[in-house]
C-alpha positions, 0 to 999 in steps of 0.5 A: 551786396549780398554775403556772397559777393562780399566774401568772393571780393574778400578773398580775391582782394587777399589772394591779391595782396593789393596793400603790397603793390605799388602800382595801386594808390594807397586810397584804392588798396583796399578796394581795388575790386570795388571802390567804395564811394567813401574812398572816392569822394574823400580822396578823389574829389575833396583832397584833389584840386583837379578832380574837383575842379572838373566835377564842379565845372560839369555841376554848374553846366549840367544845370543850364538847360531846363527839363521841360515837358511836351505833347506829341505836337511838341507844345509845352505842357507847363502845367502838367503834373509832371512839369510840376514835379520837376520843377520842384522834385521834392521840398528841400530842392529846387530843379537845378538843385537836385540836379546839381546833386546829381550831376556830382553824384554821377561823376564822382561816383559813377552813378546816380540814383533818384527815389521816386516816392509814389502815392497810394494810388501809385502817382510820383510825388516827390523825387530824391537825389541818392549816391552810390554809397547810400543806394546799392542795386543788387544783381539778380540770380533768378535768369529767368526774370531778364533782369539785372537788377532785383532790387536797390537797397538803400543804406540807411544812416545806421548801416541798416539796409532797407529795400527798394522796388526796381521801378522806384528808382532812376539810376543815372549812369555815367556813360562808362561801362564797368565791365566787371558789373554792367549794371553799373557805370564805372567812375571817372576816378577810377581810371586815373587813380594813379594819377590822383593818387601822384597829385595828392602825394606831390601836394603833401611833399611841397606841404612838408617842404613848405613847412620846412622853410622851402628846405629839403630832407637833411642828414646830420653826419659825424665824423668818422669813427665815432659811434653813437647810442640810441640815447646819443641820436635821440638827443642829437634829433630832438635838439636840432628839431627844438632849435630849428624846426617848428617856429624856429626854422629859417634860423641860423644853424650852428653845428657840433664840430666833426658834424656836417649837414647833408641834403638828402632831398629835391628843391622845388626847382629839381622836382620840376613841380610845374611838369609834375602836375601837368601831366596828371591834370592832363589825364584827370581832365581827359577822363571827365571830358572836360577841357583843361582850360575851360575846368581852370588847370594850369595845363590849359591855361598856359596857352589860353586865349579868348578865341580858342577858350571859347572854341573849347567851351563850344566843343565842350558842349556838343561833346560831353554836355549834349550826350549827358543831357539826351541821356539823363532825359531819356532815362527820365522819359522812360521811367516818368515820362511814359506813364504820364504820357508826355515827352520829357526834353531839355530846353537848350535854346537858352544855353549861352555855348550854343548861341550864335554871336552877335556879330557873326549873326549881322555878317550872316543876314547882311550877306544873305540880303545882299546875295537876294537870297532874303527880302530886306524886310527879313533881314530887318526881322532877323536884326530885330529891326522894325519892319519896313512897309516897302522893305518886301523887296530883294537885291541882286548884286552890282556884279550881276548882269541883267537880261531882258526877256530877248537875253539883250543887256539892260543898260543902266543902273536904276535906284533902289529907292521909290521916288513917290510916297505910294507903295511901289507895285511889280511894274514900278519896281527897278530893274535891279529889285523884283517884288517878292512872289508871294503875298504881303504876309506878316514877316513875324510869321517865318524866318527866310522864305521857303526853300522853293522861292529861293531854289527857283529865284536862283535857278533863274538868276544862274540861267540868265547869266548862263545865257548872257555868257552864251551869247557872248562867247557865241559873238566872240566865236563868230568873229574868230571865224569870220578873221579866219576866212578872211585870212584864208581868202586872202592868202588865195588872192596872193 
């Protein structure tokens, strides 16, 4: 931040006068422009229990998926130098490491910047995890040059700022604009600092009243008339505090006479301390898109059950996980990925939110080889079953009613099962199952058969059975007609 900037913020934050408003919290009076890191990670993130229990929930699933790479054809290039890097960006740190730092750095902060140091010959070799209270992009004045940013400068642990080239670093942004300066990414905390702010303060208030004993403010009143010196109020504060404050609260109080005692602050039950927090925490987790009950607040495990925990864990994921992932990749796609000339993608086949339960998965291939829509040697694949050698057949359901090729019902019911040893051919099959069209092949190779065979086997199915209700309902007709004539005819003879 050059000298200009820093005074235009001075006198804006004079003229304001933000020490005196209320509506500020006191951790942001003196940064309302521009909220430094050290204010947010020390009053936002390390004295606020909810604040943190978000940031942490986010650090720990953030680092789930594996940053991988691949060629234009989608295959895994795990040996590339590029793979290499990621998997270990610098000495101190491993892949979910640093990018446990910088998922924290981002949410705290708002923004995350990764130095890339390079070689001689202009190579990325190591990768390093900075905050925004040590990286500071600085807005450029040239128009000219299209561009936001000149350059970073990085702080160092002196206070003495060293410069760092633009394409040197990778500022992974929080995805909220600060409006005032789009190039950066406006914090989660800052949005709800007055709700931080109202939880920190209630914390020290039940700390103090804790300490207290559970008791409340208390005014010692003399009786009326009598006047005391400061000398006489100084002595009567300090005696009560020695004999009844510290170690010695919870005693048994025995007062001048003329002097009563007089509550003059809220019990826990009155402060309604549960409805205090609530709200906040509410607002707080609202803020970093992460569910309530998933981060562990009180307000959303008040009604927590396994079955909506784990729908919130579900769109938790596809929510606020997925957008972060496809956006942090494609900062470092095109910052590390075009110059080596591969695609960087987060492996998510292995994220535990986004697998299909067990059981569902068994209900989903028993009904799909129950409909015919699968060969049983496909379901048997799908449940990771060993392969049956006469298991390339499908099933019709008993509800379905076959058709020969004159549309005549087939009467009967055959088996299933081959009576001999020998594998069945499409001649030997039972009318209810049908050999599968196309040549025995490994089933390892596919999943489900291909959306034409399936397309076409139900084409045929509905066919047939819109025949066989033709024909009945034409039978049906013809008799209701020929009841009519005869009922005409005879109504003539008469």
């Amino acid at each position: 931040m050059n000298w200009s900037t820093r005074l235009r913020y001075g006198l804006a934050r004079m003229f304001l006068k933000a020490g005196g408003l209320a509506i500020v919290p006191r951790w942001v009076d003196t940064t309302v422009l521009d909220p430094t890191w050290r204010a947010l990670s020390r009053d936002g993130y390390r004295r606020n229990a909810a604040v943190y229990a978000c940031v942490s929930t986010l650090a720990f699933d953030l680092v789930e998926p594996v940053l991988r790479c691949y060629n234009a054809q989608g295959e895994e290039l795990g040996a590339s130098p590029l793979a290499r890097l990621l998997s270990r960006p610098n000495p101190m740190h491993s892949q979910r490491e640093f990018w446990t730092l910088v998922a924290v750095y981002a949410a705290v902060g708002g923004n995350a910047y990764i130095h890339v140091v390079r070689d001689r010959r202009g190579v990325p070799v190591e990768l390093w995890p900075y905050h925004a209270g040590q990286m500071v992009p600085v807005p450029s004045t040239d128009a000219s040059a299209r561009m936001w940013i000149s350059r970073y400068d990085y702080v160092n642990a002196d206070g003495t700022e060293q410069p760092v080239p633009v394409e040197d670093v990778i500022q992974i942004r929080w995805p909220s604009v600060d409006l005032e300066q789009p190039w950066v990414a406006l914090s989660p905390i800052v949005a709800v600092a007055a709700e931080v702010d109202a939880t920190n303060e209630a914390m020290r208030y039940v700390r103090a009243l804790l300490k207290n004993d559970a008791m409340p403010r208390v005014v010692l009143q003399t009786p009326a008339g009598l006047m005391l010196d400061d000398t006489a109020v100084n002595r009567m504060r300090a005696q009560w505090s020695e004999r009844y404050g510290g170690d010695q609260r919870g005693g048994v109080a025995v007062l001048e006479e003329g002097v009563t005692l007089q509550r003059v602050g809220l019990s826990m039950a009155e402060l309604a301390f549960d409805a205090l927090m609530r709200v906040p925490e509410a607002h707080i987790a609202a803020a970093f898109r992460v569910p309530a009950i998933v981060a562990g607040l009180g307000i959303g495990l008040d009604r927590s059950t396994y079955s909506n925990y784990a729908e919130a864990r579900v769109s938790y994921t596809q929510q606020t996980l997925i957008p972060l992932w496809r956006m942090w990749e494609g900062e470092i796609q095109a910052s590390l990925g075009d110059p080596f000339g591969v695609v960087v993608r987060y492996d998510l086949s292995n994220v535990a939110a986004l697998q299909e339960d067990q059981a569902a998965r068994v209900t989903r291939t028993i009904n799909a080889w129950s409909a015919g829509i699968i060969t049983r040697n496909e379901a048997r694949h799908a449940l990771m079953l060993p392969i049956d050698d006469a298991g390339d057949v499908y099933a019709l359901p008993t509800s379905v009613q076959l058709l020969d090729a004159q549309h005549s019902p087939v009467i009967g019911m055959p088996t299933l099962t081959p009576t001999t040893d020998a594998p069945p051919t499409a001649a030997d099959a039972p009318v209810e199952t049908r050999a599968a069209p196309r040549a025995p092949h490994p089933i390892a190779a596919y999943v489900a058969p291909p959306i034409d065979d399936v397309a076409e086997s139900m084409f045929r199915r509905l066919r047939r059975y819109v025949d066989g209700q033709y024909r009945t309902a034409a039978v049906e007709l013809e008799r209701v007609a020929q009841r009519e004539i005869d009922a005409e005819r005879a109504r003539n003879v008469q």
